[in-house]
C-alpha positions as a Markdown table, in Angstrom:
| # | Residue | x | y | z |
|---|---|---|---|---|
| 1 | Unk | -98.3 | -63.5 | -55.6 |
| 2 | Unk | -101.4 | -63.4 | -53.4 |
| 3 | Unk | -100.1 | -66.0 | -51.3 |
| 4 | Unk | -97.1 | -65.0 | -50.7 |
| 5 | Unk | -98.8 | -61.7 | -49.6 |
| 6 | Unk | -101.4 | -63.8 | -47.3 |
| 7 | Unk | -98.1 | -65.8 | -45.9 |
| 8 | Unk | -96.5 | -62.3 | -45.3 |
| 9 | Unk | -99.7 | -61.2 | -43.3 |
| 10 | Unk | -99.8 | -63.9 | -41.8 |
| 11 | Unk | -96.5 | -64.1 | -40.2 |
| 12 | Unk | -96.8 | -59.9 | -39.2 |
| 13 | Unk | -99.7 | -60.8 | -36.9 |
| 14 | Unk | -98.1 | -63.8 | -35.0 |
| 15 | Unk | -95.0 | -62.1 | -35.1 |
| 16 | Unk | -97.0 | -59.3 | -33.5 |
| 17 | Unk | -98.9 | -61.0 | -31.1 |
| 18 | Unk | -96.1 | -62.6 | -29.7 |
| 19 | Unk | -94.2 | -59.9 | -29.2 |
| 20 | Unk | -97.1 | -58.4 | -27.4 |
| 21 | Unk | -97.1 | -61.3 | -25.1 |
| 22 | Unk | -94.3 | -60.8 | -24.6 |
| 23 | Unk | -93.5 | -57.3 | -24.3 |
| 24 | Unk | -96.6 | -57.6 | -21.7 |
| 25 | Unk | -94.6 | -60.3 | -19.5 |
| 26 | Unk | -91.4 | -58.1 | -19.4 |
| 27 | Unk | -93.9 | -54.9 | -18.2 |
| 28 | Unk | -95.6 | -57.2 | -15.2 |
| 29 | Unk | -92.1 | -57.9 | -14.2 |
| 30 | Unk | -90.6 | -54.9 | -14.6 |
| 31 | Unk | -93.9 | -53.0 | -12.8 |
| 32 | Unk | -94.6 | -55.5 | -10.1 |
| 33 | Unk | -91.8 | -54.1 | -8.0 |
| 34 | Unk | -93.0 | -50.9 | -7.8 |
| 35 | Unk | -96.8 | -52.0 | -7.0 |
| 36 | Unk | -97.9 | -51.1 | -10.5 |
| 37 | Unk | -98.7 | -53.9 | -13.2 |
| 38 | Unk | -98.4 | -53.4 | -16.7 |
| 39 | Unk | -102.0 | -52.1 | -17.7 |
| 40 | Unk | -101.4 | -49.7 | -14.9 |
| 41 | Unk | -98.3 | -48.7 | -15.9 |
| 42 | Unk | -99.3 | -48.0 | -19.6 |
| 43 | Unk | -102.5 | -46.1 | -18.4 |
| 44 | Unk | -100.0 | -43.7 | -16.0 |
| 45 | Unk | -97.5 | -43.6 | -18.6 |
| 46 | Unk | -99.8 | -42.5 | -21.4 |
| 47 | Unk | -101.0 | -39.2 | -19.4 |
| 48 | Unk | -97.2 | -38.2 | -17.7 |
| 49 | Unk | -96.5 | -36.0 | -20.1 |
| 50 | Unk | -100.1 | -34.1 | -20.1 |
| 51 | Unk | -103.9 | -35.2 | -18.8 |
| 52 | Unk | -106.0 | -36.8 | -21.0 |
| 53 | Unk | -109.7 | -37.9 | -21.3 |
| 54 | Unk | -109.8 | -41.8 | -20.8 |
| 55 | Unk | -110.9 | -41.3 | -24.3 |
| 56 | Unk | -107.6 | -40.4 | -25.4 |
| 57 | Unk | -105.9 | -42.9 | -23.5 |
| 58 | Unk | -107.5 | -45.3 | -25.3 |
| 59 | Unk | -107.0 | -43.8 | -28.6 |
| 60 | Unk | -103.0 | -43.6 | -28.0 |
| 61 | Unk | -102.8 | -47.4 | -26.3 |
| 62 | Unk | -105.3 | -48.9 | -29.0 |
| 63 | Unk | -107.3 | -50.5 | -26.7 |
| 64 | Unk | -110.8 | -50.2 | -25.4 |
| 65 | Unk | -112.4 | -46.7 | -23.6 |
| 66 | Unk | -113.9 | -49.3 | -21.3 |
| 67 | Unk | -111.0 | -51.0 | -20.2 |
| 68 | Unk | -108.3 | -47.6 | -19.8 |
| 69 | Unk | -112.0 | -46.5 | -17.4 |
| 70 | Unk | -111.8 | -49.5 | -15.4 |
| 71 | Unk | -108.4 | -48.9 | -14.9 |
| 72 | Unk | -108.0 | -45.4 | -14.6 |
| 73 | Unk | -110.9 | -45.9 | -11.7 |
| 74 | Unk | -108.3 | -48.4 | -10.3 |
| 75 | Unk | -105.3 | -45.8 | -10.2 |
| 76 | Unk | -108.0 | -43.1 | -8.6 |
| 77 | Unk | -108.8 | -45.5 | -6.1 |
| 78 | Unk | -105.3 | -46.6 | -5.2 |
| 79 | Unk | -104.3 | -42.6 | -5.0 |
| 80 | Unk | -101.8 | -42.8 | -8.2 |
| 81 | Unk | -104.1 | -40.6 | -10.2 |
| 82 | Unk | -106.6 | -38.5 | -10.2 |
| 83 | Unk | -109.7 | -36.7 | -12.4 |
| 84 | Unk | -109.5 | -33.1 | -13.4 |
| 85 | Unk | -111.9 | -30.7 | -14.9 |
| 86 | Unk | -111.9 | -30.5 | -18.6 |
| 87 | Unk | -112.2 | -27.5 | -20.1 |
| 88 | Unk | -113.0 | -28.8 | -23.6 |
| 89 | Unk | -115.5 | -31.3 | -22.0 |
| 90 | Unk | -117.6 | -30.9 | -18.7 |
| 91 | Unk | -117.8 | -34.4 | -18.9 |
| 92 | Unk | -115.5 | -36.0 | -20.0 |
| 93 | Unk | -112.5 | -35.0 | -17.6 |
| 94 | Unk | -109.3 | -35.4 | -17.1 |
| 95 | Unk | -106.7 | -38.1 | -15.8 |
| 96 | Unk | -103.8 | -37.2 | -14.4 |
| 97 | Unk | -101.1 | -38.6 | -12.4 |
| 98 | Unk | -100.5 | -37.8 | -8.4 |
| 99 | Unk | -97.1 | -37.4 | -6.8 |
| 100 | Unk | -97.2 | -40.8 | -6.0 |
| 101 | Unk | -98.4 | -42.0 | -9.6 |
| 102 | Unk | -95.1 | -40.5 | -10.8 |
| 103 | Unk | -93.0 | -41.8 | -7.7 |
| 104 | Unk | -94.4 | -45.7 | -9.0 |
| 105 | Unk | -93.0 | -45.2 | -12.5 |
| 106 | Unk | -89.7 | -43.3 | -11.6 |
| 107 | Unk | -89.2 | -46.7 | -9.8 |
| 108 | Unk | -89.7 | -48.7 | -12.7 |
| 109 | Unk | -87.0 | -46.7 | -14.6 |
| 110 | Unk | -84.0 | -48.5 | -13.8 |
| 111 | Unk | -85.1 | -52.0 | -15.1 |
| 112 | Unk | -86.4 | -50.4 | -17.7 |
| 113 | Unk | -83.4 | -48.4 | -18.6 |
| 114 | Unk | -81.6 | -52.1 | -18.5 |
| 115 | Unk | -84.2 | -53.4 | -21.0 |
| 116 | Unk | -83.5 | -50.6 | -23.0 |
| 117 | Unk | -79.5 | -51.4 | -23.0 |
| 118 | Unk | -80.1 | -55.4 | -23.6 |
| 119 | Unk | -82.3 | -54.9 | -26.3 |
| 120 | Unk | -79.9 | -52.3 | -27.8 |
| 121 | Unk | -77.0 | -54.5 | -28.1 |
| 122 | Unk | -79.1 | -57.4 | -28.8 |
| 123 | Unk | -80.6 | -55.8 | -31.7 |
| 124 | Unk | -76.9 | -54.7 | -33.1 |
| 125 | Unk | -76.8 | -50.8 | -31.6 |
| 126 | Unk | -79.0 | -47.8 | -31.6 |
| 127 | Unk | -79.1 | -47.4 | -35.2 |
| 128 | Unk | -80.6 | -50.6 | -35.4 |
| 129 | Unk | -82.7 | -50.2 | -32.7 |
| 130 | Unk | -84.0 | -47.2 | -33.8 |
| 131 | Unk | -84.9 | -48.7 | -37.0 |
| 132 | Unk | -86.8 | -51.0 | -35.4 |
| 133 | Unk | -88.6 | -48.7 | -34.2 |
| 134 | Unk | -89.1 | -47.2 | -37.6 |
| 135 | Unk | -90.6 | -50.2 | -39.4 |
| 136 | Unk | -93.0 | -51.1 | -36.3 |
| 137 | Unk | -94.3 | -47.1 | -36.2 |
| 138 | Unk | -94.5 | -47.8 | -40.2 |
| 139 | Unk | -96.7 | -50.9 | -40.0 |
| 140 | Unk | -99.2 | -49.3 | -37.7 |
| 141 | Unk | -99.7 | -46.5 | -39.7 |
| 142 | Unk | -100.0 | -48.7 | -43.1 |
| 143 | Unk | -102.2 | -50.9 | -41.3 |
| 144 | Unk | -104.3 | -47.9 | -39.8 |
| 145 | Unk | -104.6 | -46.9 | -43.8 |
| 146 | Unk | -105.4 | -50.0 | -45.5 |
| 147 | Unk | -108.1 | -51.1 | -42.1 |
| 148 | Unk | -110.0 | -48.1 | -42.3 |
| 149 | Unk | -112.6 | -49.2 | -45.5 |
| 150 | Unk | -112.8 | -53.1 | -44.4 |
| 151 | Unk | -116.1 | -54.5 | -44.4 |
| 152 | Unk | -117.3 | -55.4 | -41.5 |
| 153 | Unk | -117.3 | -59.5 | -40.7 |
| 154 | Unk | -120.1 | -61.4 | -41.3 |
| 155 | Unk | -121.3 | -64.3 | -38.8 |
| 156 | Unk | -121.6 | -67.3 | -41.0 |
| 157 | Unk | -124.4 | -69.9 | -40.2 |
| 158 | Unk | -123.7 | -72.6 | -38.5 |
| 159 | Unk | -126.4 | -75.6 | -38.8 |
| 160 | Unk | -128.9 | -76.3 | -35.6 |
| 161 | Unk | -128.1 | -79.2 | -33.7 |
């Protein structure tokens, strides 16, 4: 059964990775109108509902602490966002959204509201959609369990030249 399970795998991660793709195309187009691109619009997105260290950012997206910084600088810069103090950490502060942050992603919400409504009824309804949902939030979380006690990779040799 082990290669079924290994075909399984398999299929998950470039079933996942293409879906990243190209959920990540549909957010360029669906942020580029309101001046935002997709890593952007992720970074605001994560710290709407409350500011967060870029630390945290990172920890929600899954991505790197170096590459939320690099864009969270970029959202500073461009006057979407801003840092705060953080009372839990002198250091490590805050990112928060400016008036104008929130104004960029309010603009997004109609195309996304559409997405929402094409995907439904492509899907077969909310139930279904929601059950999407479902077994994606369930695969991250088995895969968060079963990644935690991997060994690390090894670098195999490769003969000199």
């Amino acid at each position: 059964m082990s290669r079924r399970q290994q075909a399984a795998l398999s299929r998950t991660a470039l079933s996942v990775f293409r879906l990243n793709g190209q959920f990540l195309a549909v957010s360029e187009k669906l942020a580029e109108p309101a001046g935002l691109t997709a890593a952007w619009w992720q970074v605001l997105g994560a710290v709407l509902p409350e500011p967060l260290p870029v630390a945290g950012i990172a920890r929600v997206m899954g991505i790197t602490r170096q590459s939320v910084q690099r864009i969270a600088d970029l959202l500073v810069r461009e006057g979407l966002a801003v840092y705060e103090p953080n009372p839990a950490h002198r250091r490590a502060k805050l990112l928060a959204p400016t008036d104008a942050g929130r104004a960029a992603v309010r603009r997004i919400d109609p195309g996304h509201a559409e997405l929402a409504a094409r995907l439904m009824r492509e899907l077969g309804g909310q139930e279904a959609f929601e059950e999407t949902v479902r077994v994606l939030e369930r695969l991250s979380r088995a895969l968060d369990a079963v990644s935690t006690d991997l060994p690390a990779p090894t670098r195999t040799q490769t003969p000199e030249a």
